[in-house]
C-alpha positions as CSV (number, residue, x, y, z in Angstrom):
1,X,102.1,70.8,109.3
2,X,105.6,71.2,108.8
3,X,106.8,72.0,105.4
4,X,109.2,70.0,103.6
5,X,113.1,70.5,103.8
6,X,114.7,73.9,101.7
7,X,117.7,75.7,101.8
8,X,117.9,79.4,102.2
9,X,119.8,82.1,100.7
10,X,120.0,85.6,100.9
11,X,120.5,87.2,98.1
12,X,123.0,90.8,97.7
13,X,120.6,92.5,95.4
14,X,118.4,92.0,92.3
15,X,121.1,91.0,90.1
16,X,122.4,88.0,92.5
17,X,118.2,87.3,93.2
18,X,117.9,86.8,89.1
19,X,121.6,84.6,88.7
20,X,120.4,82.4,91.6
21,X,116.8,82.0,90.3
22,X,118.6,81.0,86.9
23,X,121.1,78.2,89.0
24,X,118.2,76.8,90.3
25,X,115.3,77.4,87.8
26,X,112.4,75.9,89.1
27,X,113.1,74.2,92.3
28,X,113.8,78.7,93.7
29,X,111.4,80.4,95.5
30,X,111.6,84.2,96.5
31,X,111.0,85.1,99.6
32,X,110.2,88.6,100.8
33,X,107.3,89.1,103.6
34,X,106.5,85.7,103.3
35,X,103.1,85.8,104.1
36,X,101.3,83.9,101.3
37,X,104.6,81.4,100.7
38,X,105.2,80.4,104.5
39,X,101.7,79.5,104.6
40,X,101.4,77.2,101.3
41,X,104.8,75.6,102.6
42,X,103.3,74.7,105.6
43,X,100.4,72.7,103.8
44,X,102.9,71.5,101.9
45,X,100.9,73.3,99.0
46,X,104.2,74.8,97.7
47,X,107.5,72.9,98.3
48,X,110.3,74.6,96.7
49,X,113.8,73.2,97.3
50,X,115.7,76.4,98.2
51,X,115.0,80.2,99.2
52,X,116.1,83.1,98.3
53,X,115.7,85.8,100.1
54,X,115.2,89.4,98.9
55,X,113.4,90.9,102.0
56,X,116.3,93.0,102.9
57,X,117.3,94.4,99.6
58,X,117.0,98.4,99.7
59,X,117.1,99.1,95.9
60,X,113.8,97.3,96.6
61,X,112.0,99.3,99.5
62,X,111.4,102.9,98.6
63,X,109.0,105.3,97.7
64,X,109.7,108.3,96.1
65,X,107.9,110.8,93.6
66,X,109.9,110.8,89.9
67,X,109.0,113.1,87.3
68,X,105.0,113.1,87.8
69,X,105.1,109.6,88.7
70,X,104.8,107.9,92.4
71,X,107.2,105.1,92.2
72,X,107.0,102.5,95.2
73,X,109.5,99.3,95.4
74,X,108.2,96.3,95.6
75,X,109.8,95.4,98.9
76,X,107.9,98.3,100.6
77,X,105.6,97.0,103.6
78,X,102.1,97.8,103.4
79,X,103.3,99.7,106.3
80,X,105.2,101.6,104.5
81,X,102.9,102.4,102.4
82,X,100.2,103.4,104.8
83,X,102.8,106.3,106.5
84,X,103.7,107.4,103.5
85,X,102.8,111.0,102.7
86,X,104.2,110.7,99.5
87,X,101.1,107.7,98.6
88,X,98.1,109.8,100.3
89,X,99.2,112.5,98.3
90,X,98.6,110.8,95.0
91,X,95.9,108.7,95.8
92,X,94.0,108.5,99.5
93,X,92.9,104.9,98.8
94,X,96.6,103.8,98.8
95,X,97.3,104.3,102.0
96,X,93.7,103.2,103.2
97,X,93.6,99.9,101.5
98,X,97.1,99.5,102.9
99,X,95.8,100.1,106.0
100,X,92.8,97.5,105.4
101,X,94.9,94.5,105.0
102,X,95.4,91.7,108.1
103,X,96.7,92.7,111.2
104,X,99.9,94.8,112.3
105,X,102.1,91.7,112.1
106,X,101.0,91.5,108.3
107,X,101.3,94.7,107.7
108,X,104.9,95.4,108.8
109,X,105.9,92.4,107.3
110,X,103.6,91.8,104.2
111,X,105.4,93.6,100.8
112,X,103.5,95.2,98.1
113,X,105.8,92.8,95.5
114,X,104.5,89.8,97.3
115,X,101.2,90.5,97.0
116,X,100.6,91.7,93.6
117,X,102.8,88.6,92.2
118,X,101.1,86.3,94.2
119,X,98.3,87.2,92.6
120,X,95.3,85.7,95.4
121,X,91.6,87.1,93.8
122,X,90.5,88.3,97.8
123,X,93.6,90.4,97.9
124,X,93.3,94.2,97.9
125,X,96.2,95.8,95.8
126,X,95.1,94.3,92.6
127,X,92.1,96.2,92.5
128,X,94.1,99.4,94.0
129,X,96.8,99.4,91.4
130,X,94.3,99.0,87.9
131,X,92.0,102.1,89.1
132,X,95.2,104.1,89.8
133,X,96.6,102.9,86.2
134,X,99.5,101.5,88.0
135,X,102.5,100.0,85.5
136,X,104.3,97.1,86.8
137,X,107.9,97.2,86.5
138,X,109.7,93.5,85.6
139,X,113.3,92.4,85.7
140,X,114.7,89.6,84.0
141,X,117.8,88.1,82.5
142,X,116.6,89.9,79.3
143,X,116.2,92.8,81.0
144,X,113.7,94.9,82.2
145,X,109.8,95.9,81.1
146,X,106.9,97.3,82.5
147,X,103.1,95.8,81.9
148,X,100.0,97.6,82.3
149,X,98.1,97.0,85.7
150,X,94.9,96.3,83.7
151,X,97.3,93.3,81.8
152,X,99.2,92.2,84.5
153,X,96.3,90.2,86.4
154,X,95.7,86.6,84.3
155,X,93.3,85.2,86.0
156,X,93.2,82.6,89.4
157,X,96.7,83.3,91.0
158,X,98.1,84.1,87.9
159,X,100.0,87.2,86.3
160,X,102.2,88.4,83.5
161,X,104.9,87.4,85.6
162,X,107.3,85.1,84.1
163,X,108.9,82.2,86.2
164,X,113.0,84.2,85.6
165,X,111.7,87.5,86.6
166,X,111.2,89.5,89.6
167,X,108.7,91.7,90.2
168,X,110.7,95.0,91.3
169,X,108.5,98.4,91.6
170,X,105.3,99.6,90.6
171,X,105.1,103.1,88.9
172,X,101.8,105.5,89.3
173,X,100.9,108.6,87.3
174,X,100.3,111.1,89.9
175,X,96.6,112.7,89.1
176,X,94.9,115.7,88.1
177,X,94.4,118.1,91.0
178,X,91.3,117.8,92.5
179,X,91.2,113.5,92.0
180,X,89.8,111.8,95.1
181,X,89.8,107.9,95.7
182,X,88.7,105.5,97.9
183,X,88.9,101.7,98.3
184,X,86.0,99.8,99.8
185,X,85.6,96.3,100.8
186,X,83.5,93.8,102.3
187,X,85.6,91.8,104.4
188,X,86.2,88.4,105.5
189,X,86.8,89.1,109.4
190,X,89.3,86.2,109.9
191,X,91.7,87.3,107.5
192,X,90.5,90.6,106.5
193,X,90.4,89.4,102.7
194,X,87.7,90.6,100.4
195,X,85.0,89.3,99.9
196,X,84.7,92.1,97.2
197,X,86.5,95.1,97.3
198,X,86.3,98.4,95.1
199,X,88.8,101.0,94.0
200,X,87.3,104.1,92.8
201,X,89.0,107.8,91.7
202,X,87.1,110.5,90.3
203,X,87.6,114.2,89.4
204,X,84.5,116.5,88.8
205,X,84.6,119.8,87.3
206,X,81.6,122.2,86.7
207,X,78.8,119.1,88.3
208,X,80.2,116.7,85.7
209,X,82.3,113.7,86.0
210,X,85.4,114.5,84.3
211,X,87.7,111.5,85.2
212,X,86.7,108.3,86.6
213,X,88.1,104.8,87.1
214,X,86.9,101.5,88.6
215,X,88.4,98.3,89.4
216,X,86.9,95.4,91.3
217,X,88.5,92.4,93.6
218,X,86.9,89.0,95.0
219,X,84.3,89.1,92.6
220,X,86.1,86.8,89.8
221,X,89.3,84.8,89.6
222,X,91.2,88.1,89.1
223,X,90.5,92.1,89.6
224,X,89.2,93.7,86.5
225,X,88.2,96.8,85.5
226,X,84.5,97.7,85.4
227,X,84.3,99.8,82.3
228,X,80.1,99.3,82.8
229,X,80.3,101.8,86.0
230,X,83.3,104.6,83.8
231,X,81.2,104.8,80.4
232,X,78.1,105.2,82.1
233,X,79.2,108.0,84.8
234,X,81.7,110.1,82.3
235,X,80.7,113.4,81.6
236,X,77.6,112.5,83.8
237,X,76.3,114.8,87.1
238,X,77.9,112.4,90.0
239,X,73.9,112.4,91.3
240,X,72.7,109.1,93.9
241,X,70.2,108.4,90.9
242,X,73.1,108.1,88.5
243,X,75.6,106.2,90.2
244,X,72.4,103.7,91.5
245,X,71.9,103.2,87.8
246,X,75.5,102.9,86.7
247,X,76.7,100.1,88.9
248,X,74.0,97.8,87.9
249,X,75.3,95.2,86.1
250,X,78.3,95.3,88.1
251,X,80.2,91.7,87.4
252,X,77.5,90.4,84.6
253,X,80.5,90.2,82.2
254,X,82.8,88.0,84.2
255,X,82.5,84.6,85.7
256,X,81.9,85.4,89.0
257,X,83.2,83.2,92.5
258,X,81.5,81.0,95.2
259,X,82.6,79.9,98.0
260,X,81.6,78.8,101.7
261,X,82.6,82.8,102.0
262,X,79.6,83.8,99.8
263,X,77.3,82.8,97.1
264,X,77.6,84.1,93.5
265,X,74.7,85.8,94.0
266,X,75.2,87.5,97.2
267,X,78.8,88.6,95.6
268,X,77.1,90.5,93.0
269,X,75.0,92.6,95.3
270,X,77.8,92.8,97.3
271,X,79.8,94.5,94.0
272,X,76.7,97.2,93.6
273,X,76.4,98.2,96.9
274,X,80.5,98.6,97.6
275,X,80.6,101.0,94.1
276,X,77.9,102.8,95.1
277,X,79.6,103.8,98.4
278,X,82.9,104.0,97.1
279,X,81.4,106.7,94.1
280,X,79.3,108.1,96.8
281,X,82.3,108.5,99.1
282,X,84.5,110.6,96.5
283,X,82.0,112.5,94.7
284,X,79.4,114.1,97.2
């Protein structure tokens, strides 16, 4: 379909982005990669009157390492992301979940902004940024604020995100030495969504778990944290035995999806069997 008529601006930086969004209120759209809005305006899903355009704002595409903290834009590319040495040196599953989303076209076009404000449950940096305890940094006409990764994520396709702000960097404590991570998925091999998708970071000092953090995607209308897997592995030998025991139960504490994708049921298993390899993959 062809989407209904817009206009189209590009805004100068963040500041002009916030004063247009505030002429306009409502009928604005941002637009950086484009990749989920372009789409919904084409089914005429989404039908904003005007566009503004932040895609080519720098102050919005960096990545740099700040005082024991990995900060990365918003308007960084998943590309970006998945060359960055800076990312694989905090966490490994940055880069590989980057690397794990769509095709090359998606990826060098796709923004890490974009996809944590849209917000879509199948989408892999949710998942990424509450195991990494990732803060998300806001901007609004009141200023600026930063919300917890594990209190940013509402539920369906919605965030913490208000409708005058813009999403404008995400800020990661870098980890202990010794922290490994992985993310995991199950994919749908159209799009390369998840299905379900795991993010898991451990440390392990003298054969016992001494850090650990969990987060899960595609099982429920938003990722969550699964706090079942963390309490039951802390301070626990990262043994196959252990971690087959810990993940059970995976998802009984949420309401979980179906679709024509896969059943509630199958999702579940699917949840088990991803956490065990993930754990598996960054303990052993």
């Amino acid at each position: 379909m062809i989407p209904n008529k817009v206009d189209y601006v590009r805004a100068d930086s963040v500041d002009d982005a916030l004063s247009l969004m505030a002429q306009h209120g409502m009928d604005a759209k941002l637009l950086a990669g484009g990749h989920s809005l372009i789409p919904a305006m084409k089914l005429r899903l989404n039908a904003p009157g005007i566009l503004i355009d932040i895609r080519k704002l720098s102050e919005l595409r960096y990545i740099k390492n700040d005082g024991g903290r990995l900060i990365i834009g918003a308007g960084s590319t998943h590309h970006d992301i998945v060359t960055s040495e800076l990312a694989g040196q905090a966490y490994h599953m940055l880069p590989e979940a980057a690397d794990l989303i769509g095709d090359p076209q998606v990826r060098n076009m796709g923004t890490l902004g974009g996809s944590l404000a849209h917000a879509d449950p199948a989408a892999d940096w949710p998942g990424v940024m509450i195991a990494a305890h990732a803060h998300i940094h806001l901007k609004g006409p009141d200023g600026e604020r930063t919300v917890a990764a594990d209190d940013f994520f509402t539920g369906f396709y919605s965030t913490a995100l208000q409708d005058n702000e813009i999403l404008t960097a995400v800020s990661i404590p870098i980890p202990a030495a010794g922290t490994r991570s992985t993310y995991q998925k199950f994919m749908q091999p159209a799009s390369r969504f998840a299905i379900v998708g795991v993010a898991a970071a451990a440390s392990v000092k003298d054969g016992k778990i001494e850090h650990i953090s969990v987060a899960v995607n595609g099982l429920a209308d938003a990722a969550f944290r699964a706090t079942n897997i963390e309490e039951a592995l802390l301070g626990q030998a990262p043994t196959a035995a252990n971690i087959e025991e810990a993940v059970k139960g995976t998802g009984s504490d949420v309401m979980v999806m179906a679709d024509h994708f896969a059943s509630e049921e199958y999702r579940l298993h699917l949840a088990q069997v991803y956490a065990k390899r993930a754990l598996l993959a960054i303990t052993q």
